[in-house]
C-alpha positions in Angstrom: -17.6 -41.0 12.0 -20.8 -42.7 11.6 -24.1 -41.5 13.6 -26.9 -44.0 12.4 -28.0 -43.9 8.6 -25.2 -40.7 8.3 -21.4 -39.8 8.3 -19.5 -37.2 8.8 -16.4 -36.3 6.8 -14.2 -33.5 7.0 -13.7 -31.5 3.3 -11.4 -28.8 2.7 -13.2 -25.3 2.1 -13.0 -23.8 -1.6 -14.1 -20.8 -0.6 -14.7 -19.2 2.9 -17.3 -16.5 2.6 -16.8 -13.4 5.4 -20.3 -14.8 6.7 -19.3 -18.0 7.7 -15.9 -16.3 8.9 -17.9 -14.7 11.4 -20.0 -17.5 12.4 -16.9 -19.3 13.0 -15.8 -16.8 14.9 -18.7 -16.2 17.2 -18.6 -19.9 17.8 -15.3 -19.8 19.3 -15.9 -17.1 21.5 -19.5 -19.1 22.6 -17.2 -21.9 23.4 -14.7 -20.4 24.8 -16.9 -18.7 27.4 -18.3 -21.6 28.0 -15.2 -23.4 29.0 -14.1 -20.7 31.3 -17.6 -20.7 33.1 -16.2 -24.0 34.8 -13.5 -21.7 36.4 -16.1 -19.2 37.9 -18.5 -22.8 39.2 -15.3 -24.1 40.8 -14.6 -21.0 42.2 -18.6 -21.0 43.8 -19.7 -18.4 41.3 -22.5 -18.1 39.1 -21.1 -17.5 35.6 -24.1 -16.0 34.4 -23.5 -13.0 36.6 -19.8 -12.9 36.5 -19.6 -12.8 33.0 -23.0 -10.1 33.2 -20.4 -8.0 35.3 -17.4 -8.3 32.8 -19.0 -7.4 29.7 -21.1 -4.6 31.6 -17.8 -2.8 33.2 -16.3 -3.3 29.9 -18.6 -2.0 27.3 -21.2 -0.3 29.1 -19.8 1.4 32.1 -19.2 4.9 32.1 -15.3 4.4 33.8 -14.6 0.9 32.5 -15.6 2.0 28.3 -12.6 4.5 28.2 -10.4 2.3 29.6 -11.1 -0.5 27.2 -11.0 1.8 24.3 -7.5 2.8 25.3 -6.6 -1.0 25.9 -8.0 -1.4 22.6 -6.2 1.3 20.8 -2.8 -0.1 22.2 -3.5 -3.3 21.2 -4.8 -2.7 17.7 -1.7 -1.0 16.8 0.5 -3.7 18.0 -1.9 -5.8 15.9 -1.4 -4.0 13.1 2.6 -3.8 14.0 2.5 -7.7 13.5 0.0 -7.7 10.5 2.5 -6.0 7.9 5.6 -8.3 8.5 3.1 -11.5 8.3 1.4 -10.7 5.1 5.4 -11.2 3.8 5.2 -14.1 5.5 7.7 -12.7 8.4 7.1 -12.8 11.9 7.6 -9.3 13.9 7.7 -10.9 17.3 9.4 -7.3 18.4 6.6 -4.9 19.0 7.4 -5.2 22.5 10.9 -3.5 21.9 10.0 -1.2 19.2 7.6 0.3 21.9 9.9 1.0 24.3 11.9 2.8 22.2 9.4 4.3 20.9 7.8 5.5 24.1 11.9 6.4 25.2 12.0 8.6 22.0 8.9 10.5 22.6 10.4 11.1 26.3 13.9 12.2 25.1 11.6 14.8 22.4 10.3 16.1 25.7 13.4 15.9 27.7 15.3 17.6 24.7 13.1 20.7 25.2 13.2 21.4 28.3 10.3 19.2 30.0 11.4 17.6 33.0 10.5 17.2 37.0 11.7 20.6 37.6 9.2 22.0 35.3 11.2 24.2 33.1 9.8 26.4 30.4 9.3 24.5 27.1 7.5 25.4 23.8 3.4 24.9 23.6 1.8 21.9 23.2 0.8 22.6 19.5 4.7 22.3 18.7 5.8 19.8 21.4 2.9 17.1 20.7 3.5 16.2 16.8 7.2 16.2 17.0 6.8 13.6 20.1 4.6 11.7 18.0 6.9 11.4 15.6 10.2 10.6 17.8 8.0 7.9 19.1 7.6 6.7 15.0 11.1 7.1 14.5 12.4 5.0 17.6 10.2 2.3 16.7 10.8 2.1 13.0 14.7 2.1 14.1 14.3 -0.9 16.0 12.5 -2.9 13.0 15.0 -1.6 10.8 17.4 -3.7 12.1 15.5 -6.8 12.0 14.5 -6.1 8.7 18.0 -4.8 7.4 19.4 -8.4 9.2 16.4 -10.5 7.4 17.3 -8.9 4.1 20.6 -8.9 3.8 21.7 -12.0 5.8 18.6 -13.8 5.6 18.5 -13.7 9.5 16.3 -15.1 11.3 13.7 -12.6 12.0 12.0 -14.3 15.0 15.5 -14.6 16.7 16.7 -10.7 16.4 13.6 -9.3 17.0 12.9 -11.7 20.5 16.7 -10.3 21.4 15.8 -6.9 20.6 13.1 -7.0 23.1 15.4 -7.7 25.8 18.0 -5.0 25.1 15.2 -2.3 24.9 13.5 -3.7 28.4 17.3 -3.1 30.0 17.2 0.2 28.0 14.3 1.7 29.3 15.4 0.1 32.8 18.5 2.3 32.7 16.7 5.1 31.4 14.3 5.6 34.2 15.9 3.6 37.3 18.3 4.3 39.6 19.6 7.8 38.2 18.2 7.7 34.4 18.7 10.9 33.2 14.6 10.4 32.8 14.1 9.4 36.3 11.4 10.8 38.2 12.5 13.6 40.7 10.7 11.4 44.1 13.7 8.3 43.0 10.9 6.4 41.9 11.7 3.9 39.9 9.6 5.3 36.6 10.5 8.6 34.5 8.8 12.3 35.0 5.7 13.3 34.3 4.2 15.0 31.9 2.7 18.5 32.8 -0.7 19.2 32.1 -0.2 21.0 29.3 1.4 18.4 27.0 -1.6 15.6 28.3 -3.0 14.6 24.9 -6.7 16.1 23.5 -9.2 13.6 24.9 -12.5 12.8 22.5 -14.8 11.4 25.4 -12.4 10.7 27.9 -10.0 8.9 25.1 -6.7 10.5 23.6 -6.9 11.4 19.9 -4.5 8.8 19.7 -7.6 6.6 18.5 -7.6 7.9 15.1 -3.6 6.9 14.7 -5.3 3.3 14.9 -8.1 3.6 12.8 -6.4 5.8 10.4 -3.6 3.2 9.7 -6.4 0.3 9.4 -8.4 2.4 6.6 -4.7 3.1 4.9 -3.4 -0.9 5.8 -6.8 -2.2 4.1 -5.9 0.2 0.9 -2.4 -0.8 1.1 -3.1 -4.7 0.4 -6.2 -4.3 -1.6 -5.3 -1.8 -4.1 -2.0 -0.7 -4.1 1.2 -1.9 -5.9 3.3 -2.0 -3.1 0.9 -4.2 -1.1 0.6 -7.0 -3.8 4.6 -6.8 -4.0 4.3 -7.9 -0.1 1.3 -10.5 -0.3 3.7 -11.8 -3.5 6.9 -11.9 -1.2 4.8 -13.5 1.3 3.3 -16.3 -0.8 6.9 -17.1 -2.7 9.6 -14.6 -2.1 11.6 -16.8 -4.7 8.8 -16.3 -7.7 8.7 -12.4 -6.4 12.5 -12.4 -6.2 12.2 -13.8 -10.0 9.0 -11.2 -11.1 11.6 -8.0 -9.8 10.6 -7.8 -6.5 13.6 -6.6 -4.3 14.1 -9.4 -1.6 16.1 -7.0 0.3 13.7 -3.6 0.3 10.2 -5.9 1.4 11.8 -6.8 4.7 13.5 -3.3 5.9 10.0 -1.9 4.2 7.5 -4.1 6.2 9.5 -4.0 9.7 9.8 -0.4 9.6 6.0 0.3 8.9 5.3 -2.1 11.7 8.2 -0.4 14.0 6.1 2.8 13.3 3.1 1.6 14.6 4.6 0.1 17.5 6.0 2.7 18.5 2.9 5.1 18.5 1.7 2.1 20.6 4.2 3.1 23.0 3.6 6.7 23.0 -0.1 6.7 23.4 0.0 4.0 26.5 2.8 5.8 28.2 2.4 10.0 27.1 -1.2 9.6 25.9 -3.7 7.9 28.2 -5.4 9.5 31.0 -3.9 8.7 34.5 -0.6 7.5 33.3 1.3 10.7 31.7 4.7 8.7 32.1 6.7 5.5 31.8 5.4 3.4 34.5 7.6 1.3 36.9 5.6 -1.7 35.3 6.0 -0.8 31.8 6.5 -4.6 31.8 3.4 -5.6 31.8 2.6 -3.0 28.8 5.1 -4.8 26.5 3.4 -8.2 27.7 0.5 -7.3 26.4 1.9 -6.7 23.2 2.3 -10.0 22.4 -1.6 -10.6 22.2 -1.3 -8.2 19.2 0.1 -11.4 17.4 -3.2 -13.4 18.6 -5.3 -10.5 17.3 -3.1 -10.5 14.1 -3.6 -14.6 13.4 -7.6 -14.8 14.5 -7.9 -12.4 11.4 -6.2 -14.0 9.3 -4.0 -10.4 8.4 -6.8 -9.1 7.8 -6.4 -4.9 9.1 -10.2 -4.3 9.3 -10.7 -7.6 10.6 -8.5 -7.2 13.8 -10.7 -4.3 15.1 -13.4 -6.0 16.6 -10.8 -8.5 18.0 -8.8 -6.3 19.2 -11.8 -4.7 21.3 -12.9 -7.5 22.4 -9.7 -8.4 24.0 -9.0 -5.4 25.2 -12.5 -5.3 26.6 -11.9 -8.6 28.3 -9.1 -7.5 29.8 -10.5 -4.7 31.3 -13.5 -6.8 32.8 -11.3 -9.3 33.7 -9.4 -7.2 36.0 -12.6 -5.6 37.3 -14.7 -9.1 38.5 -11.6 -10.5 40.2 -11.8 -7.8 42.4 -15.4 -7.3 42.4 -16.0 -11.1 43.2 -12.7 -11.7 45.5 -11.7 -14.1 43.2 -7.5 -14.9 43.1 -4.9 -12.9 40.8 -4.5 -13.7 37.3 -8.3 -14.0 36.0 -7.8 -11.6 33.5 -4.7 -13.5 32.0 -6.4 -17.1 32.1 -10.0 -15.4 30.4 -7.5 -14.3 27.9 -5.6 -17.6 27.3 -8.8 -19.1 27.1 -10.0 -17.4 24.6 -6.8 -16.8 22.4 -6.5 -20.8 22.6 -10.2 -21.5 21.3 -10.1 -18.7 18.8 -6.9 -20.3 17.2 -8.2 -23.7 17.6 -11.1 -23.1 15.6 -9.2 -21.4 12.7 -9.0 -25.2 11.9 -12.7 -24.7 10.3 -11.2 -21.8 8.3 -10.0 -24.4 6.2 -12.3 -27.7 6.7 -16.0 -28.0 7.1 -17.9 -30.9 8.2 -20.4 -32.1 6.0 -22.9 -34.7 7.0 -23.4 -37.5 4.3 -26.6 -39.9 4.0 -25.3 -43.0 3.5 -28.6 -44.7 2.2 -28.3 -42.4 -0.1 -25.2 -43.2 -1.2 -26.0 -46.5 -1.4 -28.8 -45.3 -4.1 -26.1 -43.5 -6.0 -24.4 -46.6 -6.2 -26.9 -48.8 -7.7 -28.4 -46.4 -9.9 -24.8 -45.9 -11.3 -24.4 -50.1 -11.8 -27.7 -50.4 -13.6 -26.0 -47.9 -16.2 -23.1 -49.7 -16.7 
């Protein structure tokens, strides 16, 4: 493309430095607000002070902070849920399932022991809690078992079992808490008991300790890939599992061994949404939303490029969006669904300008050029 005495061509990166990652990043997000600004104009809105409200609520407001941190905690371990399969080049498009039955295994700990909607005595907290926690582990590492047993033994499509998995664990949980679950609330509602008070998680500023789980496995998933053996085995059976298959890397133990890590993590994504966060205490009737939501964990997980310490900030910011989203729709009278179109918005220009990840435009004099030309015949 030429613009007067200059051209621009497209080259392929060598080398993208975290910097310019960054500024790529910030760019999209520029843009994409900027796009979705035309939705708050046609609406008869002055962006400007919708968007002042959304970020406000969000990130600075005293009610709308914890909930975004707990929006953010949920979706940064479904991010990282989807992060270990795709650094061995698999997709894990199953989180959704693996935290229902993860959040059903946390509930059947309690229901095991006594803690139901007629209150019956059960053991403390300080018992009850960690072995919860780790049903909810369990459940979901089950569930990617099985699409990591299938993938390494048969070579099954992982996308396949894991989207049909989804839908047998949203039945699951269906049966579970509906129409005469044995975890069905005692009113008939259509959602399972609640927990008592004394099981509610420890809060740190109005968020469950469930926070650390996150950050925790982004410290250990960073360690994992950057230092330790078993990390370059998966980045190796991601790149070529043929060359890894050939350097002695098991081509059956990296699948079960990256779905069940990210099973685990979706699974504590189940227990601290539904037996964690402040308000909720059970499996909601709309659980389904919850396990929509999941899926942005895969947008999180490609915007940073694998990358565990990179999906935090993305993951707040979308759970912050989210949050505000939800808030200025009401605030401003503005129709259902702003929440989910700011966050289409923005998932679609984030991706869109991963294209500059791996190309950069580089302006090119062409007098100059011209120069180089001549100077190089006169040589000759």
């Amino acid at each position: 493309m030429k613009v007067g005495n200059y051209r621009l061509e497209l080259k392929k990166r060598r080398v993208l430095r975290p910097w310019q990652a960054m500024l790529n990043a910030v760019m999209a997000i520029v843009a994409a607000l900027v796009l979705f600004g035309f939705i708050f104009i046609l609406a008869g809105l002055n962006p400007i002070d919708a968007y002042q409200r959304i970020f406000s609520y969000a990130f600075f407001n005293q009610f709308g902070l914890p909930l975004t941190l707990n929006r953010f905690v949920f979706l940064l371990l479904c991010t990282y849920a989807f992060i270990i399969p795709f650094r061995a080049g698999l997709w894990n498009i199953g989180m959704t399932g693996q935290l229902y039955v993860g959040a059903l295994a946390a509930y059947g700990v309690f229901y095991a022991f006594g803690v139901n909607q007629f209150n019956t005595p059960h053991p403390p907290a300080i018992i009850l809690l960690p072995l919860a926690v780790l049903g909810a582990a369990v459940g979901g590492a089950f569930v990617g078992a099985i699409a990591g047993y299938l993938k390494g033994k048969y070579n099954t499509n992982e996308i396949v079992v894991t989207m049909m998995l989804n839908f047998m664990a949203f039945w699951f949980v269906s049966f579970m808490i509906k129409d005469g679950g044995i975890f069905m609330n005692a009113g008939g509602r259509g959602e399972s008991f609640e927990l008592p008070d004394a099981l509610h998680m420890p809060l740190l500023l109005d968020v469950p300790i469930t926070i650390f789980f996150a950050l925790i496995a982004g410290i250990f998933l960073h360690y994992l890939f950057s230092r330790m053996r078993l990390g370059f085995e998966i980045r190796a059976y991601g790149q070529n599992p043929n060359a890894a298959a050939y350097a002695g890397i098991s081509r059956f133990r990296v699948p079960i061994l990256v779905f069940v890590l990210g099973g685990i993590l979706a699974g504590l994504a189940g227990y601290h949404y539904f037996g964690a966060v402040p308000g909720v205490y059970k499996i909601a009737r709309n659980y389904a939303f919850f396990g929509d939501m999941a899926f942005y964990g895969i947008i999180c997980g490609l915007i940073s490029q694998g990358n565990p310490l990179g999906a935090v900030p993305v993951a707040f910011l979308f759970g912050g969006l989210s949050v505000g989203g939800r808030f200025v729709q009401g605030a401003l009278g503005m129709s259902f669904g702003v929440d989910y179109a700011l966050l289409g918005v923005l998932m679609i220009t984030l991706v869109a300008f991963q294209f500059f990840y791996r190309y950069k435009i580089v302006v090119v004099n062409i007098n100059m050029e011209k120069a180089d030309v001549g100077v190089l015949g006169t040589k000759s």
